[in-house]
N, C-alpha and C positions, 0 to 999 in steps of 0.2 A: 308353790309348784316345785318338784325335784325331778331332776334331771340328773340321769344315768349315763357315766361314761366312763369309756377304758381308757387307764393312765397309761399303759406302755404294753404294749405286746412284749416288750423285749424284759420285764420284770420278771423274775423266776417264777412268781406262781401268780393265779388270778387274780387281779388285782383292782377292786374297783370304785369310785370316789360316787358317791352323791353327793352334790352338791346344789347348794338353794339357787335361784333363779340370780340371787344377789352377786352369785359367785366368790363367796365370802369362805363357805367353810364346807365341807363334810364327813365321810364317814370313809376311811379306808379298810378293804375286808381282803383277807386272803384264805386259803384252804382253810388254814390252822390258827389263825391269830388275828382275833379285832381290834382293830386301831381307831378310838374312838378322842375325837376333839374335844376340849373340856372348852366350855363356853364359862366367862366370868368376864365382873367389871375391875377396875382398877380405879385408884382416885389419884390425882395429881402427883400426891406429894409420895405416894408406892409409888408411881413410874420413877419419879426423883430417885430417891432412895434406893431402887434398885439397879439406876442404871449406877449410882454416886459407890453403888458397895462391888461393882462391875460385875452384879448378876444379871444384869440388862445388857448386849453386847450385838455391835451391827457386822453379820459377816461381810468378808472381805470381796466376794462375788455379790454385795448390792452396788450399787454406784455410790459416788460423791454424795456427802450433805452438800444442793444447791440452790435450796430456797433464799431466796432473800427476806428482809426485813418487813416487805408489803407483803409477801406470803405469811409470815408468821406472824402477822398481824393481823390478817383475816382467820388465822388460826384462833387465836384465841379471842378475836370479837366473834365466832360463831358460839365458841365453849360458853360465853357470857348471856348469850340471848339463847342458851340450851337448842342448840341447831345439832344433829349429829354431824360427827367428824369421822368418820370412817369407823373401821373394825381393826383391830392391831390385832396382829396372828406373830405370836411367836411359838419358835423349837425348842423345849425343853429335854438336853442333854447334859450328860457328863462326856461326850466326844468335845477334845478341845478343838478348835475351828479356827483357821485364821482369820481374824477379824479388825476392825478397825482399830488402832492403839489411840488416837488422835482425830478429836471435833476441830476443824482449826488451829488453832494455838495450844488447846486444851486435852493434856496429856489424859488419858480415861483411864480409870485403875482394872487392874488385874481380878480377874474371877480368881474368889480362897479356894485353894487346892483340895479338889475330891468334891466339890459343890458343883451342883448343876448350874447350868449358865442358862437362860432365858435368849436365844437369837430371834432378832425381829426379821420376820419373811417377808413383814408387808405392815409399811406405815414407820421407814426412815426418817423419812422427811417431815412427818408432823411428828415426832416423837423427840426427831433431836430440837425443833424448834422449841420444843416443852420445855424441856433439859437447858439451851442454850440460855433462856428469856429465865426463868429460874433461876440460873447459874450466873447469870448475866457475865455473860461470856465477850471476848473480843476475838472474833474470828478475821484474820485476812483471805482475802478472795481477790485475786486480779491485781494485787498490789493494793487494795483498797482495804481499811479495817472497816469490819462491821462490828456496831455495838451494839449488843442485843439486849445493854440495859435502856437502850433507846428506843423504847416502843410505848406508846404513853395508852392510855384512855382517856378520852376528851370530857370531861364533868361536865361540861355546857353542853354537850349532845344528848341527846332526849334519848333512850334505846329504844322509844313508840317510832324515831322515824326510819325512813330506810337508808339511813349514810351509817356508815362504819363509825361504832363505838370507840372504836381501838383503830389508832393508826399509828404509822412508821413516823410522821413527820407532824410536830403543834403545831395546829391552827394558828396563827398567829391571833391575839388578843385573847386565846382560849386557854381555861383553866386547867391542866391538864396532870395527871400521875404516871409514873413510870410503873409498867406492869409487875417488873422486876420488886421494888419496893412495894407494892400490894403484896405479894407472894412472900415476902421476906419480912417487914417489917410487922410489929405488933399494932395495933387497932388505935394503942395510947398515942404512938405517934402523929397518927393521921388529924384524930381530934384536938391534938394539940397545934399540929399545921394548917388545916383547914380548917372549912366553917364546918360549923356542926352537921348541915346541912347535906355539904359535899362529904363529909368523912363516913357519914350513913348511907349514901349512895356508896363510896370506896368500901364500906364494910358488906351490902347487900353483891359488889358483884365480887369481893375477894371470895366471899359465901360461894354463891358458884363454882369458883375457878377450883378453890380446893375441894368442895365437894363433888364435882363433876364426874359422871360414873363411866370413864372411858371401856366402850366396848371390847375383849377382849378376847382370841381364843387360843389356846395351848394344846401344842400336840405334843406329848409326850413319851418319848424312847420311838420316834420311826427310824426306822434305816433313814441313813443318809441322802439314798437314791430316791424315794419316797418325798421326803422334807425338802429336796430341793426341785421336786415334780415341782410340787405348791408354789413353792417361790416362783418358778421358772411360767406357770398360768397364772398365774397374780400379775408377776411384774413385769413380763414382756409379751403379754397378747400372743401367749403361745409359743414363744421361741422358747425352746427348750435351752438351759447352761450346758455348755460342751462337759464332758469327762476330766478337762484340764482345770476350768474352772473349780468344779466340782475337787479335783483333788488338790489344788491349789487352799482350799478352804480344810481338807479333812487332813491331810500328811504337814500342817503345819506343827512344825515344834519347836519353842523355846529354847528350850533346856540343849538341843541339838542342834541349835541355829539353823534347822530346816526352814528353809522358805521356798517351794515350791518353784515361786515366781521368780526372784534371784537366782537359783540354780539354773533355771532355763535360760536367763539371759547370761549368765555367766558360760553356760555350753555354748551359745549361739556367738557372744560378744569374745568373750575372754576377759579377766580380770587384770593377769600377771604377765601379760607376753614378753617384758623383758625379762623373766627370768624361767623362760621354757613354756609360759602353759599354754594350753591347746589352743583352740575355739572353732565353730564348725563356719566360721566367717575369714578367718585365714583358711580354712582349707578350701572357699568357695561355694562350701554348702551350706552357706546361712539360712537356704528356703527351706530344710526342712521345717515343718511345723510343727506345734506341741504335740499336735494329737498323736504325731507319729513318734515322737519320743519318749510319751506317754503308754504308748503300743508295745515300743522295744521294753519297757520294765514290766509292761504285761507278760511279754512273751518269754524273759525271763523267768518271769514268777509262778514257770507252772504254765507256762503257753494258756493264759488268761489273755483274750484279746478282743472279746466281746466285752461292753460299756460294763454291765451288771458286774461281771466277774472281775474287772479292772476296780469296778467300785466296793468292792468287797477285800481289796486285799488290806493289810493292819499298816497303819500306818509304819509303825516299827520296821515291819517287812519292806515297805517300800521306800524308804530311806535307806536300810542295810542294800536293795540294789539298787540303787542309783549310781553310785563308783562302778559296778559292776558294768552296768548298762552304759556307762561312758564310756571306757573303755574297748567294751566291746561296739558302740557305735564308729566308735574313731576308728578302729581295726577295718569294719565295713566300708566307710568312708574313704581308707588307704585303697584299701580290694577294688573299689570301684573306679579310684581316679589314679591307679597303678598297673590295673591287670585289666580292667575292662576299659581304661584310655579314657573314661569319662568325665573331664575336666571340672565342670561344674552342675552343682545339682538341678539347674532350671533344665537340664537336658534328660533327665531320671523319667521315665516315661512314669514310675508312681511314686512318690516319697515315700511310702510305703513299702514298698520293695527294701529299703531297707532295713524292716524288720525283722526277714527271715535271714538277714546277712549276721544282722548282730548276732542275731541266736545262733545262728552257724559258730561265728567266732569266741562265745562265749563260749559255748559248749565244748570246743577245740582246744580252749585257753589261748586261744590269741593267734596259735601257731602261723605261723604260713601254709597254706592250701599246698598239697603233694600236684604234680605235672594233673592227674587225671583230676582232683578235685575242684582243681581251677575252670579246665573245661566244663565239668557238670555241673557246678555255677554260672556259669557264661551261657549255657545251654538253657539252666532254667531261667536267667537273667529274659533271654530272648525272646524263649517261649512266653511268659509272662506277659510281657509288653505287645506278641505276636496276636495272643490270641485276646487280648483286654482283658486282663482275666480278673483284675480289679475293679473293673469300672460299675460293676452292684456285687453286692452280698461279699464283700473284701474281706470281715473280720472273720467269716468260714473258711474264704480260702486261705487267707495268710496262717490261720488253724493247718489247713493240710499242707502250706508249704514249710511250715514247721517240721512236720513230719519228714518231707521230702528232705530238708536239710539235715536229720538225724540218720538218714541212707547216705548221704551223699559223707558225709561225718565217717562213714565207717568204707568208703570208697565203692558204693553201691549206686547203682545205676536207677533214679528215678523213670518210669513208665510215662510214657507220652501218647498220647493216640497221632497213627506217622500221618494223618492228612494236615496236622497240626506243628507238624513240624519241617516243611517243606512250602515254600514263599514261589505262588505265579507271577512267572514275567507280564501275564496280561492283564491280572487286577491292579496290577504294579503302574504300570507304564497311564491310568487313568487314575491314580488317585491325587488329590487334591491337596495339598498342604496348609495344615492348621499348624500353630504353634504349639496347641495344647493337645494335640492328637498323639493317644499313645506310639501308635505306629508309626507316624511323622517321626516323632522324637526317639523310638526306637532304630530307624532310617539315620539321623542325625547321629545318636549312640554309634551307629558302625562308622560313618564319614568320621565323628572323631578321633576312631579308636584307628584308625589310616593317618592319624597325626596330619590334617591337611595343610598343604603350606600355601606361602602367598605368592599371586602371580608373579609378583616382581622381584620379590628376593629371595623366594625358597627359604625363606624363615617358616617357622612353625607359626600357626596361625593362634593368634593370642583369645578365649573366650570368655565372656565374663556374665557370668546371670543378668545385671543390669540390660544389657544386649541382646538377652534372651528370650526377652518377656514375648513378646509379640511379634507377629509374621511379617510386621514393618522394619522390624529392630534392623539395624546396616549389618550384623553379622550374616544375617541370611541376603544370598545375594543370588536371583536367578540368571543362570549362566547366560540362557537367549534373555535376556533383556527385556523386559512388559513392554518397553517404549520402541525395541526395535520390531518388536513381534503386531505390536500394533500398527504399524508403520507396513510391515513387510507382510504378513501373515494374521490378516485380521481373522479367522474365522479358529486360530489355535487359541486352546487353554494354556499360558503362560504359567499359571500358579500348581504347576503341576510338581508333587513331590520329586520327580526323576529331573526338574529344571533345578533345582535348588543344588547350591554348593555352599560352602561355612568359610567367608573370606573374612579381610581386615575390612574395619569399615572405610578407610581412608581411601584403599584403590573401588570400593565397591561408589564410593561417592562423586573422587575428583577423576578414574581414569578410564570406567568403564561408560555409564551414564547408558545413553543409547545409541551404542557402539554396537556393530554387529560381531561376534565370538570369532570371526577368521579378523577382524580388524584390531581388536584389543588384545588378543592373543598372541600376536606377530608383534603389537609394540612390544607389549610386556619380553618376548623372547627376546628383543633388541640386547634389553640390562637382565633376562634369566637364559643363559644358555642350555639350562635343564629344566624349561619349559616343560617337556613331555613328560617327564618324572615327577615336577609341579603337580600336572594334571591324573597323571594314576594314583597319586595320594587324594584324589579327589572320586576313585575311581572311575576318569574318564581314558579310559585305557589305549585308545589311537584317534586321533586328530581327524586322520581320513573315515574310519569305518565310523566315527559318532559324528560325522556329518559337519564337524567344525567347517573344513575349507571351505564348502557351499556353502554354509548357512543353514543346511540342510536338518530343518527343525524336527519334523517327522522321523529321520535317520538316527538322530542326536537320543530322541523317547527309546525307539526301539531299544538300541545298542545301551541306554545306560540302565533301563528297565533290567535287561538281561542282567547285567554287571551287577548288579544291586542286589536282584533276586537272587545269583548265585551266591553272593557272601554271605545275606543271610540264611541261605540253606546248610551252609558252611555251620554258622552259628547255631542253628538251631538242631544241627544232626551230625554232632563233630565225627560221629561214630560210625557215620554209614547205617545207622540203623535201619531206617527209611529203604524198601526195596525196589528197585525198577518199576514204576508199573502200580504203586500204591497213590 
């Protein structure tokens, strides 16, 4: 039975797989070009041989060799009683692929240059146990050496019954061969070690093992994004490999010392920092993520920021910008925790958003933003997070704020629809605080960008991503108190975004607790005589009119709803655009 289905909407042209009931293999078609599977056997000593000459090669997006020695021992007592062993599917390219260099201990030689290399999509782990037990290899795992010339076959076992021919560990009393030395040794050996008897049973299953017709299919020359559909329904039940993975395996190069995966930790970590270099972990924005970094050399490369066209670029090219796209992310990264006050990235309403920063600054050469560019960044900064504007269909839009950053580039006024750019005090005053809600964290973005200081010493308030994670984290601290509000005013929503302020976690722990806001406020003024000036970097702009002296929780919503809403209208319409009455 075949069954018909669609590999990706998101592949440039129609793209469609039959595949047998087995889910083993089928037929890729598009408008113009059929990509047909070639079906073949292999025998033992060809798998050997070809992974030994490194045209056999496991990419570097399979997992770990993790079988142990009782796996690969039921491996090859199935090969022995002619039991199938699965279907091995390898890609047949001349794209070099970052792949595994090392089984264990056992360095794997290089693919001869300009030769197609064989990558195995599906069937790792019984392929290197072929290889290993053949090779009789010594692999450590866990601190522990595995000997994979330590796999015997038990000559005292019958292969009429149903116990494993082939096991990891001799029976003890039992007559037993190392698989290894079947595969390796010559036949004169055995008859001279053995009885005659046993040496004709060691001859009838070494017969097997090396002739055994392992089932096999090859696809050869797919696109990348194709080759790694398959892998990606083969090997994880459907989870498709991210775009990072994927170019983690396609933009590796030798000769360039490119490694994908080093580089990204080396952006994220730093290598040299005592002698100047960067890392997006001293600057605080270690959360950005691959994908997003991944984006920024899309966006680079031709404002390519869709998966397909990010996987289409050469790898050549995408190494030549990656300096570029550093550069220019770190420029972003200055912009945002310089000019928009936004300390650390857990506060970035989309990690994303910094795609069209880089591209801003890339395209700029780095410069510093002019008075008006800065604003019209800040503007689209706001609106972005105002209106969700990421939260589906992203890699379109961050396409047209591409665009928008190439107006703004030339000191031109990106178009906003005005209902969009103007923040109600009354949706305001009832929303809810999430951690991970854009508009929360766009709400946060302005509190920080007021430098908030702490109630006790009017120090700057210190923030740090760890801190940030979640709506419990001690940096956020509701001003009326959950536990006085519960106490005093059971029927208010406490966890309301216009309760929240960005304090140290120390006074939020040891001096507020559930203290009512006219009681902890008066201490803290005891040792801050500029208590009031404390709280308008908070923007709580009067004591008396936000309801502190009463308590007055109702009073407190109103007044900071207002206050809130007005700054971001501020941000979002630095220009007055927006008229009376819209």
């Amino acid at each position: 039975m075949i069954e018909r289905r669609n590999v990706e909407s998101r592949l440039p042209k129609l793209i469609t797989v039959l595949t047998l009931s087995s889910g083993y293999w089928g037929i890729v078609m598009s408008a113009d070009h059929l990509l047909q599977p070639e079906n073949h056997t292999k025998k033992y000593e060809a798998l050997f041989v070809e992974i030994d000459s490194g045209r056999i090669k496991i990419p570097q997006f399979q997992r770990d060799f993790v079988w142990d020695k009782e796996q690969s021992a039921r491996l090859i007592d199935s090969i022995i009683k002619g039991y199938p062993v699965g279907t091995f599917i390898f890609w047949k390219t001349r794209d070099e692929l970052r792949a595994y260099r090392e089984i264990g201990n056992f360095t794997m030689p290089k693919t001869p240059k300009g030769d197609f290399a064989e990558y195995v999509l599906d069937g790792q782990q019984r392929i290197t146990s072929l290889y290993a037990i053949r090779k009789g290899l010594r692999i450590t795992r866990e601190n522990k050496i595995v000997d994979y010339k330590d796999i015997y076959i038990d000559l005292d076992q019958s292969e009429q019954s149903d116990e494993q021919i082939v096991v990891s560990e001799p029976p003890l009393g039992h007559t037993c061969v190392s698989v290894h030395s079947v595969l390796n040794e010559k036949m004169g050996f055995f008859y001279k070690n053995y009885e005659s008897d046993q040496a004709e049973v060691i001859e009838r299953y070494k017969g097997r093992l090396i002739n055994y017709d392992f089932s096999c299919i090859t696809i050869k020359d797919y696109p990348i994004d194709i080759a790694t559909e398959v892998f990606s329904r083969i090997n994880t039940g459907g989870k498709t490999l991210t775009v990072f993975e994927i170019m983690v395996a396609k933009t590796y190069d030798e000769i360039r010392d490119f490694d994908l995966v080093a580089r990204f930790e080396e952006l994220r970590d730093g290598i040299d920092e005592e002698n100047g270099g960067r890392c997006l972990r001293t600057a605080k924005f270690e959360t950005i993520p691959e994908s997003v970094v991944i984006q920024a050399v899309g966006a680079l490369s031709g404002k390519k920021l869709r998966s397909r066209d990010i996987l289409k670029i050469k790898r050549d090219a995408f190494i030549d910008t990656w300096p570029m796209m550093k550069d220019a992310l770190f420029s972003a990264v200055d912009f945002v925790r310089q000019e928009l006050r936004v300390p650390v990235s857990h506060l970035m309403p989309y990690p994303s958003m910094t795609v069209p920063l880089a591209y801003f600054f890339e395209k700029t050469g780095s410069k510093k933003p002019t008075k008006r560019q800065r604003a019209l960044i800040e503007q689209w900064f706001y609106w972005t997070a105002f209106t969700y504007r990421y939260s589906s269909g992203a890699e379109a839009k961050i396409i047209d704020d591409l665009n928008r950053m190439d107006l703004i580039a030339t000191d031109e006024s990106p178009a906003y629809p005005p209902h969009e750019i103007f923040c109600e005090t009354e949706w305001l005053k009832t929303w809810e605080f999430s951690a991970g809600d854009a508009v929360c964290k766009l709400v946060l973005c302005l509190f920080a960008f007021r430098e908030p200081k702490s109630f006790d010493t009017n120090g700057i308030v210190t923030l740090d991503n760890s801190n940030l994670k979640i709506a419990t984290s001690r940096n956020y601290h509701h001003f009326f108190p959950k536990a006085f509000l519960a106490k005093h005013k059971k029927d208010a929503i406490a966890n309301l975004m216009v309760n929240i302020t960005l304090i140290d976690g120390y006074s939020n722990k040891h001096r507020i607790r559930d203290k009512s806001p006219s009681a902890y406020i008066t201490r803290f003024a005891k040792d801050n005589p500029d208590i009031d000036e404390t709280l308008k970097s908070h923007l709580i702009m009067d004591r008396e009119k936000f309801g502190i002296n009463d308590n007055d929780y109702d009073a407190f919503v109103i007044a900071r709803a207002r206050e809130i809403a007005r700054q971001l209208t501020l941000k979002l319409d630095p220009f007055k655009t927006r008229k009376v009455g819209q």
